[in-house]
N, C-alpha and C positions, 0 to 999 in steps of 0.2 A: 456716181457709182463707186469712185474710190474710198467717198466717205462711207458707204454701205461695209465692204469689208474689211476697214478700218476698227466698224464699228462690232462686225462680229467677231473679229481676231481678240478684240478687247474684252470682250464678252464675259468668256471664261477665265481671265486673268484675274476680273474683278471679282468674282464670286470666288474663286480661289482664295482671294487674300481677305477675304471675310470671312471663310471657313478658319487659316489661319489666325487670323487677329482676332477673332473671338476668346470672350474669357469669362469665366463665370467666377462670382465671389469667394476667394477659398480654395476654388477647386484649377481646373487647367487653366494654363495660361495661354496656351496655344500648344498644336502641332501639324505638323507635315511631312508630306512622303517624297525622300529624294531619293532619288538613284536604288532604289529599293530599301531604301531604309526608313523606319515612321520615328519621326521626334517626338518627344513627346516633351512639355515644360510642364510640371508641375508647382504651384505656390505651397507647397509642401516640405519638412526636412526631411533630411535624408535617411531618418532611420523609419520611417512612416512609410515613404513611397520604396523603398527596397523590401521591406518585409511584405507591404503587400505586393508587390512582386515576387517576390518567392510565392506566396499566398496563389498566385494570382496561376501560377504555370503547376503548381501544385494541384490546383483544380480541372487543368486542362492535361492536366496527366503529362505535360513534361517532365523527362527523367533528366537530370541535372547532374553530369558528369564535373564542370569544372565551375565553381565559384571563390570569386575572391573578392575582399570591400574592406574598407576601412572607415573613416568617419565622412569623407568627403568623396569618394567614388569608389564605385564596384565593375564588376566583371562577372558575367557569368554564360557558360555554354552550355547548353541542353541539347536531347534529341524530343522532338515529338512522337506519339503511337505509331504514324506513319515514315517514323524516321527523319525527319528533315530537320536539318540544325538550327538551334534557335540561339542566337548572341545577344546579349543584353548588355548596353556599357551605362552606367547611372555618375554621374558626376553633380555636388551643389556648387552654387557660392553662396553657400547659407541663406538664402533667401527664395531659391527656386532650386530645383531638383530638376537636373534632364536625362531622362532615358533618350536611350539609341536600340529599337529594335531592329533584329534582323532575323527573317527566316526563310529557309533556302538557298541556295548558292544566287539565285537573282533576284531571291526577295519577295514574300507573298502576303501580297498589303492584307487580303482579308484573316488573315492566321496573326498577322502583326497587330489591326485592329481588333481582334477577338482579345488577345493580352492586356491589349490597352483597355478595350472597354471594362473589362477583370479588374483591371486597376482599377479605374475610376470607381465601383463598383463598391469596392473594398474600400478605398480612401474617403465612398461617399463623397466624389463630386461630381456635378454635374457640367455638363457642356452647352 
């Protein structure tokens, strides 16, 4: 019996970390949602995966009050239509590109995936 819920505490762990660890040619290398926050790795530079992130909240009608970026990481705060803050921190080491989104004071993974999928979208990659 203890191997039974063993086996299904394990369950979900595993498919989690094949959602993460998935990578498609080109495109994501992985992401994940912690603490309300969605990662996101792209095998992308850095001036590709922020433009289409502007691109990307530009679409979804985020209003972009504060942005800032240099060649290796950005920042940027938005509101969405409905008001709710959207943070975006992009950082590379020249070979991978990582957003950090956030939106809402505790984080609204489907508003966070809606970004990311924009991204992907725009960047033309698939998962």
């Amino acid at each position: 019996m203890k191997r039974l819920y063993a086996v299904l505490i394990a369950l979900p762990l595993c498919a989690c970390a094949v959602a993460i660890g998935a990578a498609g040619a080109g495109g994501v290398a992985g992401y994940r949602y912690v603490k309300g926050e969605l990662q996101v790795t792209y095998k992308k530079d850095f001036a590709s995966v922020w433009d289409a992130t502007l691109k990307a909240l530009k679409e979804l009608k985020v209003r972009i009050v504060e942005e800032s970026h240099d060649e290796v990481e950005g920042y940027l705060k938005g509101y969405t239509p409905l008001g709710k803050k959207v943070k975006i921190k992009a950082k590379t080491d020249g070979r991978f590109t990582k957003l950090r989104i956030r939106v809402g004071f505790m984080g609204d993974k489907d508003y966070a995936l809606a970004i990311k999928y924009r991204i992907d979208r725009i960047l033309k990659v698939k998962m």
